[in-house]
GUZA-114609 format. One record per atom (N, C-alpha, C): residue in three letters; x, y, z. Coordinates in pm, whole numbers, plus 50000, padded with zeros to 5 digits. Example, Ala and Ser with C-alpha at 12.3 -4.5 7.8 and 13.67 -1.06 7.14 Angstrom:
% residues 2
ALA513194943150780;ALA512304955050780;ALA513204967050780;SER512854977550708;SER513674989450714;SER512905000350787;
% end
This chain:
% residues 384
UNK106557467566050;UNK106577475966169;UNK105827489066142;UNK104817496366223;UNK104407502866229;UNK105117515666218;UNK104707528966112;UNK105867539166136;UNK105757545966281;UNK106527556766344;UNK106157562866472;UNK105347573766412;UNK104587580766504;UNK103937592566461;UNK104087604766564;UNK103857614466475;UNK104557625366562;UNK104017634766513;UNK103217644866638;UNK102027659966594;UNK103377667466672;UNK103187678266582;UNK104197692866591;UNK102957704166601;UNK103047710466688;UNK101927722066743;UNK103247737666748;UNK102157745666604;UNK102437761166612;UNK101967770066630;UNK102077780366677;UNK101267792466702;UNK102317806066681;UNK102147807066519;UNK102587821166460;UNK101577830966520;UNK102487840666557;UNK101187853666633;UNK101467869566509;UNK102567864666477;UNK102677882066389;UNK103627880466297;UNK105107876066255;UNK105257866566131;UNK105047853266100;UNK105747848266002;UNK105487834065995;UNK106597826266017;UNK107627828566057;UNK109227826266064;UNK108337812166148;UNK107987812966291;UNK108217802966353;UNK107267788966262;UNK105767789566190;UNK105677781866103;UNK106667775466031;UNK107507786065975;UNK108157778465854;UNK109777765465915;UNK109877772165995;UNK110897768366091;UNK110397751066109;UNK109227751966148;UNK108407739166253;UNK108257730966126;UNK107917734065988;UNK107777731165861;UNK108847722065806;UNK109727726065848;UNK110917721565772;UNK111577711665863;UNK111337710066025;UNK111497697566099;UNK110427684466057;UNK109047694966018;UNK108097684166024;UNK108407675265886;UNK108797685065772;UNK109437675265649;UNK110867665265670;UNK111477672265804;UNK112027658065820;UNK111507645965853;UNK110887647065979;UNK110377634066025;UNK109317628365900;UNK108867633565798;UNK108307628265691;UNK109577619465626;UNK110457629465606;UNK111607622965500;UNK112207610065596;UNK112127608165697;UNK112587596465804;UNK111627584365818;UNK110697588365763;UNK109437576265776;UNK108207580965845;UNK108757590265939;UNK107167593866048;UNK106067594465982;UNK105147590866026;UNK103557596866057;UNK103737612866099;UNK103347620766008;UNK103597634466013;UNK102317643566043;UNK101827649766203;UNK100937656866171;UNK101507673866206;UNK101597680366161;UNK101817694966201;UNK100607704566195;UNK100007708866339;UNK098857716966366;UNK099477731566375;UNK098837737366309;UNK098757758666294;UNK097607762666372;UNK098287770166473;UNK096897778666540;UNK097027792666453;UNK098077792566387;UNK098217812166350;UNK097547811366209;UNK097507823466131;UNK096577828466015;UNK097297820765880;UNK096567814465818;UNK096777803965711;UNK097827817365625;UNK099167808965576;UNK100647813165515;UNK100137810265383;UNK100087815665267;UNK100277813065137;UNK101737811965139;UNK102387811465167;UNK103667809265093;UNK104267797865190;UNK103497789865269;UNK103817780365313;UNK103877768665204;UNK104487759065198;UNK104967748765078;UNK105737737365126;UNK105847724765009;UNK106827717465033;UNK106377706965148;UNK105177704165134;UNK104867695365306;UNK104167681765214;UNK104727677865101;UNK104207667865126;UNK104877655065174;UNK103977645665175;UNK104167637165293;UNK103897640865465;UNK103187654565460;UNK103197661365575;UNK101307665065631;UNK100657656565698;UNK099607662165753;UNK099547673465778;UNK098297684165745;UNK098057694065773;UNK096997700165871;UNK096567705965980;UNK095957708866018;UNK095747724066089;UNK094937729566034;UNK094757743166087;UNK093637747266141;UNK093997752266332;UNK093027749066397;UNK092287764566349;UNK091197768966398;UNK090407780766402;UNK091447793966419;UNK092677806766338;UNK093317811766358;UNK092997820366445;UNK094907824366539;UNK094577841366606;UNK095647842466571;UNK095937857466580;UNK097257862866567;UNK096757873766646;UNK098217881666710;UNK098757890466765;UNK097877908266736;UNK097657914366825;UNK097127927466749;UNK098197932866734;UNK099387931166789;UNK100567943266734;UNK101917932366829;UNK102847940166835;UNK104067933866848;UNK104037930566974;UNK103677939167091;UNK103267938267243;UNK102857923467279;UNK102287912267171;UNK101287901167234;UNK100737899367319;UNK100117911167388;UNK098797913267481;UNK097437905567397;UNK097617912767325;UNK095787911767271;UNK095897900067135;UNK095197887467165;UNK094897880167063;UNK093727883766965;UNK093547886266853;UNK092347883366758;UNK092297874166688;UNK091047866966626;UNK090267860366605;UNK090767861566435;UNK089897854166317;UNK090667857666177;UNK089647870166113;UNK088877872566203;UNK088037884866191;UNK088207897166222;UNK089377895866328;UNK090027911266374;UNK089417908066492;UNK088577905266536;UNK088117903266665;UNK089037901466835;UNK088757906566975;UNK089337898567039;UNK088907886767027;UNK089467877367099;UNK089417864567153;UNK088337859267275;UNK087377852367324;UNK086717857267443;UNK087027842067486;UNK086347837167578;UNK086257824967685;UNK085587819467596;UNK084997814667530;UNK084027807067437;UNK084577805967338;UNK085447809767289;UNK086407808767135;UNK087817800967217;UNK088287807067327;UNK089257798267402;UNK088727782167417;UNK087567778567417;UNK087097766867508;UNK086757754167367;UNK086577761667256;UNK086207761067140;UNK087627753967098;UNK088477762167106;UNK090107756967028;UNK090527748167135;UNK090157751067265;UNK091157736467375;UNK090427726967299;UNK088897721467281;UNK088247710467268;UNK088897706167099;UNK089047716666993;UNK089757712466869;UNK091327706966870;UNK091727714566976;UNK092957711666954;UNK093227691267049;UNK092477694467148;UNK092487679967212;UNK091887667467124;UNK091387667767035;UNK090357659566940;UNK091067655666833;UNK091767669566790;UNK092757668366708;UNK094007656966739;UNK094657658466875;UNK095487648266955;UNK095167633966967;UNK093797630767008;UNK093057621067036;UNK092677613566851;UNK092667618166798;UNK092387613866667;UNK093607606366587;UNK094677612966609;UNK096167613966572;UNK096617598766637;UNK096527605066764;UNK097167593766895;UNK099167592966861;UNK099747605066859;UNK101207600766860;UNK101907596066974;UNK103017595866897;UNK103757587466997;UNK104577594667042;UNK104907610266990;UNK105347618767017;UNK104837635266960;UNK105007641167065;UNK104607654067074;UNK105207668467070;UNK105367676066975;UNK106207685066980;UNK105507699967007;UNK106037709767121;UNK105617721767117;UNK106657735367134;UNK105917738766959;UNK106857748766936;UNK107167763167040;UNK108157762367052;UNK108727777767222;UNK108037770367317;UNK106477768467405;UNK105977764667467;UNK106767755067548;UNK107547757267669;UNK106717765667807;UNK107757780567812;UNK108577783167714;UNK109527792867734;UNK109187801767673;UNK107747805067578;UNK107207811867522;UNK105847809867497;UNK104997819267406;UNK104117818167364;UNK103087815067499;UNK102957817367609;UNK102397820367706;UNK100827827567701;UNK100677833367612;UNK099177832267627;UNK098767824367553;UNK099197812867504;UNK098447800867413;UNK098437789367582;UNK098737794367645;UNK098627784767767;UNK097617777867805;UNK096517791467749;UNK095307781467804;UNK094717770167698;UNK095107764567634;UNK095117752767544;UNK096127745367528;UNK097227745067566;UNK098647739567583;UNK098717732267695;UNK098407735067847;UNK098517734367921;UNK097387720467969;UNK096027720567888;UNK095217716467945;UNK095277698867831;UNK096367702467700;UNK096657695867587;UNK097597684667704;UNK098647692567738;UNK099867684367773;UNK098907677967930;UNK098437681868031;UNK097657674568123;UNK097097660268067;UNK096587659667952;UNK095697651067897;UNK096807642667841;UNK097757644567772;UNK099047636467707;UNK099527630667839;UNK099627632367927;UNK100017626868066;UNK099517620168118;UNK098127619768147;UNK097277610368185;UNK096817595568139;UNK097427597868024;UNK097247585667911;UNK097887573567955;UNK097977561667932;UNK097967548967974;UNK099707545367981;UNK099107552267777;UNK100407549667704;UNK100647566267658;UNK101047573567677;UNK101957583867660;UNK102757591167633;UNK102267601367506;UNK103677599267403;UNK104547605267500;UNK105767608867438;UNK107217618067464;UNK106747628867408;UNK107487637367541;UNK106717652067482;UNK108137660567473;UNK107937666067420;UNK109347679667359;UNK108897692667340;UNK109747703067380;UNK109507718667346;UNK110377720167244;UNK109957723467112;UNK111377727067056;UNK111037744267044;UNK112527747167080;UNK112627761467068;UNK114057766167020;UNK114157778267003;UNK115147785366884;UNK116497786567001;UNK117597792566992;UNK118607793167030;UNK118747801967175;UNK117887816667085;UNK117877826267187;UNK116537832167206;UNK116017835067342;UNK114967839967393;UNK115137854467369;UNK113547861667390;UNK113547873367398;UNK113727873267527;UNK114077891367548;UNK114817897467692;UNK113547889467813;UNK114007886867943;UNK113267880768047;UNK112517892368115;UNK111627900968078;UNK111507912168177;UNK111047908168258;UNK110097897868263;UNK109627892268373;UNK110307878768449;UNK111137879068508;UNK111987868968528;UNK110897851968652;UNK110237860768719;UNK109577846868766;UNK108637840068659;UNK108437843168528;UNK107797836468464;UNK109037825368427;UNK110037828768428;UNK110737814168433;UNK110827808168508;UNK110517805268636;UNK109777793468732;UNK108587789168687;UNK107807796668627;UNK106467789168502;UNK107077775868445;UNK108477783268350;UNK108637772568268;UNK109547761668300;UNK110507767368335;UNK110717753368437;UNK109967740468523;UNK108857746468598;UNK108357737868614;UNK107577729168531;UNK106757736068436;UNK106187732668320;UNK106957722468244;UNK107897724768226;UNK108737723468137;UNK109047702168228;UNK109327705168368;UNK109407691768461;UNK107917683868473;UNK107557690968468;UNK106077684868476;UNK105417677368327;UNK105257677868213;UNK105327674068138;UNK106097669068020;UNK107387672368010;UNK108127671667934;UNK109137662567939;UNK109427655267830;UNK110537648367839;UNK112017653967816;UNK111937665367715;UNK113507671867672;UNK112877685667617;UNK113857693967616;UNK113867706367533;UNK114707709067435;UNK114147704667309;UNK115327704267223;UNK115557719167170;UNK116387721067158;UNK117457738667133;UNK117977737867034;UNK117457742266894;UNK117647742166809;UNK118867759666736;UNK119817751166837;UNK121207760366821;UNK122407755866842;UNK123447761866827;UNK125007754766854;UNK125337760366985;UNK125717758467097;UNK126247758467242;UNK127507765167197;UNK128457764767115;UNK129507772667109;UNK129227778067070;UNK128377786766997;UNK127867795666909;UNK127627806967033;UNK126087797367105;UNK125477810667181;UNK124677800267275;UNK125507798667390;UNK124337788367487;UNK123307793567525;UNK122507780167614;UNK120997785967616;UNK120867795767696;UNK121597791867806;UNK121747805367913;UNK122137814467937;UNK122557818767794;UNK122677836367796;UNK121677841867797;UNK120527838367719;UNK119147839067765;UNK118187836567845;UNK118487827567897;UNK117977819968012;UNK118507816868093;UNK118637824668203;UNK119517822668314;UNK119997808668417;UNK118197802868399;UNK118237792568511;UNK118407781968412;UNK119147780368298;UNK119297767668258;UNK119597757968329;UNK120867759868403;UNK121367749168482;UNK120457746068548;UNK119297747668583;UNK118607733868697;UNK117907727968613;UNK117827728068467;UNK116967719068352;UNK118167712768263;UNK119057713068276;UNK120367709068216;UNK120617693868175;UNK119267688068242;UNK119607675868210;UNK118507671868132;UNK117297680068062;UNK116537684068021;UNK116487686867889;UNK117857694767853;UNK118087702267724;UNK119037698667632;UNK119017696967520;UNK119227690067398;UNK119517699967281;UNK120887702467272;UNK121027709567139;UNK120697702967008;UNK120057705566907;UNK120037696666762;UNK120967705366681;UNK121727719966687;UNK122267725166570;UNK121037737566486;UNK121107743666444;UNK120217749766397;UNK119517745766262;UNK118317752266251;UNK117207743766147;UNK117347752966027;UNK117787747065910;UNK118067749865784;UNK117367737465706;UNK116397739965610;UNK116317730065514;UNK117367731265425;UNK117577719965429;UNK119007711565277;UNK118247704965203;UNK117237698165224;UNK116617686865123;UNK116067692165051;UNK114537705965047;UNK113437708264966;UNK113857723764948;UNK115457722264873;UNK115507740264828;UNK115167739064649;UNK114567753164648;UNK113837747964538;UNK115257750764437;UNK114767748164289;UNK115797750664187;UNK115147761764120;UNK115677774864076;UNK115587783664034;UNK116897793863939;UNK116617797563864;UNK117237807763822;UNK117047825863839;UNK115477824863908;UNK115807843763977;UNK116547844164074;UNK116877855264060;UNK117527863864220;UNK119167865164146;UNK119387857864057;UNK120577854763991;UNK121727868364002;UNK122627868564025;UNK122927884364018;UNK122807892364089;UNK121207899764095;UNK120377903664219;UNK120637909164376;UNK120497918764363;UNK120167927164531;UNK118897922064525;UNK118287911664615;UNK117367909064697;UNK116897911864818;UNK115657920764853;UNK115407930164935;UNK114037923965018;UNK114397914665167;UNK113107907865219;UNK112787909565355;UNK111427909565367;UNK111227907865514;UNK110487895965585;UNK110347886165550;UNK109987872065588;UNK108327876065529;UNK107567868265631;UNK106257870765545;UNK105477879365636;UNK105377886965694;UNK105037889565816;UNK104687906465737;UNK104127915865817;UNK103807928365710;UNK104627936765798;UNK105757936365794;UNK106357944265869;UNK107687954765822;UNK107717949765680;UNK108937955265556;UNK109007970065526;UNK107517977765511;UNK107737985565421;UNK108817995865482;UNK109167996465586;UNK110518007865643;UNK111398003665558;UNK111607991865573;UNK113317987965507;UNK113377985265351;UNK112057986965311;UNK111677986265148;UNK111977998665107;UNK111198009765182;UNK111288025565131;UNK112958027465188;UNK113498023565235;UNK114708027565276;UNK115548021265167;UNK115488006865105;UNK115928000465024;UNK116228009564862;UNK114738014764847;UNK114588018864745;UNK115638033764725;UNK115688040264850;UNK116028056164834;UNK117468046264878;UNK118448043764896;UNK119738038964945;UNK120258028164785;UNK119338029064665;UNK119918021864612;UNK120898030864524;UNK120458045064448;UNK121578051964378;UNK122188056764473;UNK122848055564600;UNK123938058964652;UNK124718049564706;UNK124448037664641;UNK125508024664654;UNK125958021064578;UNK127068008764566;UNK127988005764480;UNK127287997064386;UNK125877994764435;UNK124757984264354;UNK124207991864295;UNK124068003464286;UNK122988014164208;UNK122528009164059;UNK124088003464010;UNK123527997563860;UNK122997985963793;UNK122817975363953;UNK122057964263948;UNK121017962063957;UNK120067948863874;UNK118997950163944;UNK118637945264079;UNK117597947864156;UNK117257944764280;UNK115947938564223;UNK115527930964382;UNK114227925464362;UNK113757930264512;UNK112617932764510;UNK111967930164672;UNK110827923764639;UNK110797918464815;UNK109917908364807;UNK109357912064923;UNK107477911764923;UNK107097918864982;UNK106047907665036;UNK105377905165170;UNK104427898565196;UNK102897901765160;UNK102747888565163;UNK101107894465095;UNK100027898365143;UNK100797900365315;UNK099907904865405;UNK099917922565355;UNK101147923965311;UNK101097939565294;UNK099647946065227;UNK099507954165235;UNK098227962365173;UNK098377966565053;UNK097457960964958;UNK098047969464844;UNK097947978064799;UNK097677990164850;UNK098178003864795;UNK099398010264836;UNK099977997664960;UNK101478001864999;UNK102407997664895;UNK101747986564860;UNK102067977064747;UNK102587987964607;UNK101807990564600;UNK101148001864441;UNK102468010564487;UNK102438019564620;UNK103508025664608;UNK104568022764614;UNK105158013464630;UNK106598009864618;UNK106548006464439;UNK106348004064384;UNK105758002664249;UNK106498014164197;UNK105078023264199;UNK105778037564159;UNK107248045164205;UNK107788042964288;UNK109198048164313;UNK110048039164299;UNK109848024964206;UNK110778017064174;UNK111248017564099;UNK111288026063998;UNK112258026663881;UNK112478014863815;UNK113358018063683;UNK114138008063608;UNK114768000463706;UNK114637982963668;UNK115667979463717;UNK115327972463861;UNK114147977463901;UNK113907968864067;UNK112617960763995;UNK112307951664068;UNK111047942164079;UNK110437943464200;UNK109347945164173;UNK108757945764329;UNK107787935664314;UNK107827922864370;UNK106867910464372;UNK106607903264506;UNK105637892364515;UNK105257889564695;UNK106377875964680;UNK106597878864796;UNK107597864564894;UNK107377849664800;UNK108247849964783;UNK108627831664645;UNK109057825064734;UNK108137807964687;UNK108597799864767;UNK109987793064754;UNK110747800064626;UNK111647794164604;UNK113227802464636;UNK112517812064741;UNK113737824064822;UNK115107817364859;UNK114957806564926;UNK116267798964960;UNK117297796964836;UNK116367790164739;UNK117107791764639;UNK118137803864553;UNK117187814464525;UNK117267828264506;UNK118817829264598;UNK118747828864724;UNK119707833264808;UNK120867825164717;UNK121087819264669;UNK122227807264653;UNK122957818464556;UNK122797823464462;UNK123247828364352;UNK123047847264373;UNK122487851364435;UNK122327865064444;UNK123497872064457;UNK123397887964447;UNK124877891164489;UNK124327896364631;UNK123497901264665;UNK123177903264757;UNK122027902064829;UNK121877902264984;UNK120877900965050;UNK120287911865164;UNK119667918265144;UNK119107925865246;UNK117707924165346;UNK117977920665422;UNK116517915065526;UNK116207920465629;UNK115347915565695;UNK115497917665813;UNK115917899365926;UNK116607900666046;UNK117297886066105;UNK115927881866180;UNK114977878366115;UNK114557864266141;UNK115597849866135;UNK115267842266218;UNK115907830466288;UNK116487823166113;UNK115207827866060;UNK115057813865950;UNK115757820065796;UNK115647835165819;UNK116097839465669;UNK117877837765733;UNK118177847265836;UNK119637845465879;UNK120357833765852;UNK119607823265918;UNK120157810765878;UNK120067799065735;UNK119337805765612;UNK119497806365518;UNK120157812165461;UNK120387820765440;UNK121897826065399;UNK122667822465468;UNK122977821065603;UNK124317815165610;UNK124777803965538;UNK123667793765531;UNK124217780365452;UNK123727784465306;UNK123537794365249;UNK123757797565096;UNK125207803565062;UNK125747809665171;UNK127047819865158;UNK127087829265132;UNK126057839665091;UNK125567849465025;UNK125857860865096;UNK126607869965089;UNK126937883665108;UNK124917889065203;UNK125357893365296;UNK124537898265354;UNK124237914565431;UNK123187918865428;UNK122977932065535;UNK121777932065608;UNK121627928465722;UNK120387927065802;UNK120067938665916;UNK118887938665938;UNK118357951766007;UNK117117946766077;UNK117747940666247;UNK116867933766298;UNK115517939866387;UNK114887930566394;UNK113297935566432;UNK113317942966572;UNK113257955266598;UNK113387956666738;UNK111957962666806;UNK110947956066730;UNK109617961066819;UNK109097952266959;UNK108097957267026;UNK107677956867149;UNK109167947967219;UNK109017941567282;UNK110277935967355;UNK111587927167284;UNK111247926467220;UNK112127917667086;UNK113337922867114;UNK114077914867129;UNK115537914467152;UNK116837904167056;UNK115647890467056;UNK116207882166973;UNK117147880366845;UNK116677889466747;UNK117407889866614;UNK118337898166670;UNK118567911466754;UNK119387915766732;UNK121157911166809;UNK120537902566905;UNK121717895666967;UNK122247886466850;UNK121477877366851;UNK122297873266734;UNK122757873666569;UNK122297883466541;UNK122917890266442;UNK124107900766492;UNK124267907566588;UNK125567911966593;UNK126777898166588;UNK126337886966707;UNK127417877366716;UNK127987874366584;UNK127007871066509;UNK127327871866360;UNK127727877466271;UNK128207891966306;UNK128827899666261;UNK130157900366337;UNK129967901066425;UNK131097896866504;UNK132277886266466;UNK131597879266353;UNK132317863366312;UNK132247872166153;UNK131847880166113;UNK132517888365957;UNK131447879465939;UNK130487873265911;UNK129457869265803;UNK128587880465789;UNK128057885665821;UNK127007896665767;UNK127647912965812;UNK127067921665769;UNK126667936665835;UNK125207941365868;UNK125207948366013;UNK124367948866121;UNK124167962266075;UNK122807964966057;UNK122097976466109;UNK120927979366193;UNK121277988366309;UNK120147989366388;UNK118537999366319;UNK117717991966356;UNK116307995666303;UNK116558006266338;UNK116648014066430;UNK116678030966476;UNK117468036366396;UNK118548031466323;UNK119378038766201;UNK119178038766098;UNK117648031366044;UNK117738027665901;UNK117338039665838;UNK118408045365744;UNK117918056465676;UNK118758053765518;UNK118618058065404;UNK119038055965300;UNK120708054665304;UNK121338063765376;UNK123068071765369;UNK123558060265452;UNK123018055765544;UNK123478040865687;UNK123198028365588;UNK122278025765525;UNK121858017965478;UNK122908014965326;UNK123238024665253;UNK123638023765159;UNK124978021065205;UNK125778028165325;UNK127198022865361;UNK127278010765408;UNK126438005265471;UNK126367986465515;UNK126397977465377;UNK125717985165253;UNK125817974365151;UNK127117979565060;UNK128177990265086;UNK129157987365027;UNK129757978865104;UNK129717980265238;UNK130337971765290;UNK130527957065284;UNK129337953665280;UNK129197937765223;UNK129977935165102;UNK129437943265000;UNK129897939464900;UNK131107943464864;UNK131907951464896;UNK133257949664918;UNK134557942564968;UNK133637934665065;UNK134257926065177;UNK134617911765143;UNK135367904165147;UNK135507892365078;UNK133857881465103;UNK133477878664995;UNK132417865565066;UNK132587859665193;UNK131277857265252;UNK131887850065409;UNK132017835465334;UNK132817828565481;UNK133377817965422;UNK132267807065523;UNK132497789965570;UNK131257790365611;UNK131007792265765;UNK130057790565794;UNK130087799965915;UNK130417792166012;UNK130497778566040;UNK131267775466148;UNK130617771866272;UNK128867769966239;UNK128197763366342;UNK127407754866291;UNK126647746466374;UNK125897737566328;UNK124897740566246;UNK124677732766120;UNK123257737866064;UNK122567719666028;UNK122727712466148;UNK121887698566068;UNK121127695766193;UNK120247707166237;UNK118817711666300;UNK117897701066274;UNK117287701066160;UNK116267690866109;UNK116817676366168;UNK117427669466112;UNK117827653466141;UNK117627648366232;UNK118837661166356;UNK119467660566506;UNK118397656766582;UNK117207670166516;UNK115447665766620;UNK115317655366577;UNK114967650166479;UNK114367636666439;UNK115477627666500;UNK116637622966513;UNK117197611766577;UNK116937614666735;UNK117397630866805;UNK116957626166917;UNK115557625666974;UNK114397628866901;UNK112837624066957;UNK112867609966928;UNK113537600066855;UNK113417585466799;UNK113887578266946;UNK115357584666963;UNK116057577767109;UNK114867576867204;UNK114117591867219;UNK113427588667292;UNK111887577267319;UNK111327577767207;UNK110047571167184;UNK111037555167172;UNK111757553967127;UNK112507535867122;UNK112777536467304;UNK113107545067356;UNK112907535767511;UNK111967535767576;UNK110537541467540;UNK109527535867519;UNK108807519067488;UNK109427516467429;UNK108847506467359;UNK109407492467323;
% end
């Protein structure tokens, strides 16, 4: 029997959280048998890993000029124009047509990522028209950013009816349903598909750093050095002062920001770029300090690891910080707001942690990976 095959489409605009996320579904459907292709429109990840058995394809990159996602550039710094747009629809459709799956996955898309529309839009038209036709899916994260624009969710809704077979919601419903974020769930309700949230279990690496360890991260994205320089001045006025720490810094950072965290690190800290073997690290650390990306949050939760997070609150971003309070709310971590991060706030959140009994486990779903892979299978078998 032929295996099924299945293209997963990303578009990182300013970290890499949602890559790595899409990464670790796509190593499931590898580990299940699939035909695995996973396409990157965003800026090639060095610290992306762990895909084999996993097609790779990376179309021509853009990313984000700043947090706003108005303005796309090019991997040149460049805007974006109509001729570089027309350029990536024809790669990205060729790319599809070459593949030929049987199923189709698009990451946030129609509930996000909205200016990738004009290649998404003209992708999924063409998946429709087809004879034979894969199953198409949005997978997206638990919780949306704030709606400021609320008729753009009649966009996706319809979008969402018009091409799509399911929206799988890669979150727990008792946790945090979809429609606290999304108001009009109920008229897609029959549409939407929780899987549990996406944690790799299978490809954590084995390591012995971080052992001990205050570990100090901001995903890969260049967006750390506040909570690094804050890290650094908040460490002799904590109950960790006499441990070592590590930070881990992306390699997007610049390095003479680099150089300076260096110099005010003293005995005792490491200052090195983002390891692919962080999950691990988390398992044994005594502590964790981040910022609540979807994907570090929910790595530590299923490590158990004493936590202090300090979520992203630029241009409209709302996301980490909703659910990182809920989560504090449930005693697994301590919350600090970005507008408070200063050494004296910062240093009282990590006695706090570390005073506090270990969290115990957290009490929502984390078998994300599988859940997608069995329910895109249901779907493509009544197909066929």
């Amino acid at each position: 029997m032929t295996a099924p095959r299945v293209m997963i489409y990303v578009q990182h605009l300013l970290g890499v959280g949602h890559l790595h996320r899409v990464a670790a579904i796509a190593r499931a459907f590898a580990r299940h048998g699939w035909e695995t292709l996973l396409v990157s429109g965003g800026m090639p990840d060095p610290t992306l890993h762990g895909l084999d058995g996993v097609r790779f394809e990376q179309l021509p990159p853009a990313r984000a000029k700043d947090a706003s996602f108005r303005i796309l550039l090019d991997e040149t710094g460049t805007q974006i124009t109509d001729e570089w747009r027309a350029m990536r629809i024809q790669k990205l459709q060729d790319i599809f047509d070459r593949f030929a799956p049987d199923a189709l996955l698009t990451e946030l898309f129609p509930f996000g990522r909205r200016p990738m529309r004009f290649e998404l839009l003209p992708l999924l038209a063409h998946a429709k028209a087809l004879v034979k036709r894969p199953a198409v899916f949005c997978s997206v994260r638990d919780i949306l950013v704030d709606r400021t624009k609320p008729e753009r969710d009649l966009d996706s809704i319809a979008w969402l009816q018009d091409y799509y077979d399911a929206a799988l919601i890669h979150g727990d419903p008792a946790f945090v349903p979809f429609e606290k974020t999304f108001p009009l769930a109920e008229r897609i309700a029959d549409r939407l598909h929780y899987t549990g949230y996406i944690v790799e279990r299978h490809s954590i690496p084995q390591t012995t750093a971080g052992k001990g360890e205050v570990l100090v991260s901001a995903g890969g994205g260049a967006v750390g050095l506040p909570l690094f320089h804050a890290a650094l001045a908040a460490r002799p006025l904590s109950v960790a002062y006499d441990k070592p720490w590590r930070i881990l810094v992306s390699p997007h950072e610049k390095p003479e920001a680099v150089e300076d965290l260096r110099r005010m690190a003293g005995d005792g800290v490491i200052i090195e770029t983002v390891r692919p073997d962080f999950s691990g690290m988390l398992r044994h650390c005594l502590l964790s300090i981040s910022k609540a990306g979807y994907n570090t949050v929910m790595e530590t939760l299923a490590s158990g690891a004493r936590a202090v997070v300090v979520p992203f609150a630029g241009g409209e971003e709302t996301e980490q910080a909703l659910r990182a309070n809920l989560l504090a709310d449930r005693g697994l971590l301590q919350v600090l707001r970005e507008s408070d991060l200063n050494p004296a706030k910062l240093a009282h959140a990590i006695d706090l942690a570390l005073t506090a009994p270990r969290p115990e486990g957290p009490g929502i779903r984390l078998d994300g990976t599988d859940e997608t892979v069995r329910l895109v299978r249901s779907f493509v078998d009544r197909r066929t």
